[in-house]
C-alpha positions in Angstrom: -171.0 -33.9 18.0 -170.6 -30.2 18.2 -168.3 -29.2 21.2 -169.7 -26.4 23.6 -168.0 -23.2 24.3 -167.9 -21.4 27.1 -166.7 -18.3 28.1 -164.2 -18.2 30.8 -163.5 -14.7 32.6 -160.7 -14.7 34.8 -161.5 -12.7 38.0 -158.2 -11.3 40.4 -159.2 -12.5 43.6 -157.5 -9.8 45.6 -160.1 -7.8 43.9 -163.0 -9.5 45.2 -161.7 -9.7 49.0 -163.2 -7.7 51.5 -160.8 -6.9 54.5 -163.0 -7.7 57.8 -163.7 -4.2 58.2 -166.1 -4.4 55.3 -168.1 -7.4 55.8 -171.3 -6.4 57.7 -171.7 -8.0 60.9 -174.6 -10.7 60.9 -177.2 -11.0 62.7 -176.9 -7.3 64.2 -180.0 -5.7 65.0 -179.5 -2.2 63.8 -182.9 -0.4 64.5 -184.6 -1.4 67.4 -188.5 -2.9 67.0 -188.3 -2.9 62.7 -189.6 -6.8 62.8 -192.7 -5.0 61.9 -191.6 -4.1 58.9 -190.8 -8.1 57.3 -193.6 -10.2 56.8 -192.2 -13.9 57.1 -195.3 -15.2 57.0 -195.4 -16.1 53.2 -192.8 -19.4 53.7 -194.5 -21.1 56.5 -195.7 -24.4 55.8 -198.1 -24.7 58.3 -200.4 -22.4 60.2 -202.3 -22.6 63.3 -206.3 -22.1 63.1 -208.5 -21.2 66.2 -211.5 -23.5 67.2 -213.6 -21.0 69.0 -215.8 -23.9 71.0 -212.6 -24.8 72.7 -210.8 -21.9 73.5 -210.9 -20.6 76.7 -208.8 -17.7 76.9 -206.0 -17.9 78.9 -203.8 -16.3 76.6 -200.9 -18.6 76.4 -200.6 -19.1 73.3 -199.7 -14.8 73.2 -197.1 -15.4 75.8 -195.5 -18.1 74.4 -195.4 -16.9 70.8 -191.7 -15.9 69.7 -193.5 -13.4 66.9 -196.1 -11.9 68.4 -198.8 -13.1 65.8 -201.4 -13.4 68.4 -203.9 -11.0 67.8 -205.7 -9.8 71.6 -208.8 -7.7 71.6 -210.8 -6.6 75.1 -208.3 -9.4 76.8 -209.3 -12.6 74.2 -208.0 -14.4 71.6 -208.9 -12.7 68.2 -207.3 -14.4 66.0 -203.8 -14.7 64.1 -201.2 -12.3 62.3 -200.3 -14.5 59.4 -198.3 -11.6 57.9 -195.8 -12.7 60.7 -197.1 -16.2 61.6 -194.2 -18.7 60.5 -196.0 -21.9 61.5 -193.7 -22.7 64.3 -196.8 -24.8 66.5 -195.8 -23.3 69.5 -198.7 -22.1 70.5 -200.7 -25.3 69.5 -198.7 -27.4 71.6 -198.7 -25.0 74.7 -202.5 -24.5 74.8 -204.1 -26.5 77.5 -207.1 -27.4 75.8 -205.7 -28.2 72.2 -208.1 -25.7 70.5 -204.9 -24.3 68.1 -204.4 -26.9 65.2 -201.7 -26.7 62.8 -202.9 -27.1 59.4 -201.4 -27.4 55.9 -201.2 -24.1 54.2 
């Protein structure tokens, strides 16, 4: 049987290292109000859909949502921002009258 080879390159660590001064801080919000500008939706698993019949407006599913993908027009529910939507259920499992269900997809 025919032996592999591999390439080994040998890497001086104290090259590599970063003093702390270097490594970016995480989680630092460095311009304010940019969520805008990431749309997270794409990796959600599920996503909440709107029976109309049900749904009487009270608006708590937009005051409870952590991304603001509640979409209001002339004070109602409109609809979802599933650019930004991550499928968290919140606002199925606030709403009074269980017209928000969480669907595959």
């Amino acid at each position: 049987m025919p032996q592999a080879t591999y390439a080994v390159k040998k890497v001086n660590m104290a090259e590599q290292k970063k003093s702390w001064k270097e490594i970016p801080i995480g989680g630092k919000i460095t311009e304010a109000g940019n969520a805008e500008q990431y749309n997270t939706g794409s990796w959600r698993t599920f996503r909440p859909e709107k029976n109309k019949i049900k749904c009487i407006n009270c608006l708590q599913c937009w005051i409870f949502c952590p991304d603001s993908s509640i979409k209001v027009e002339d004070g109602k529910m409109a609809g979802f921002d599933y650019e930004h939507c991550k499928g968290c259920g919140i606002c199925a499992s606030i709403c009074p009258v269980k017209c928000i269900d969480m669907v595959k997809g």
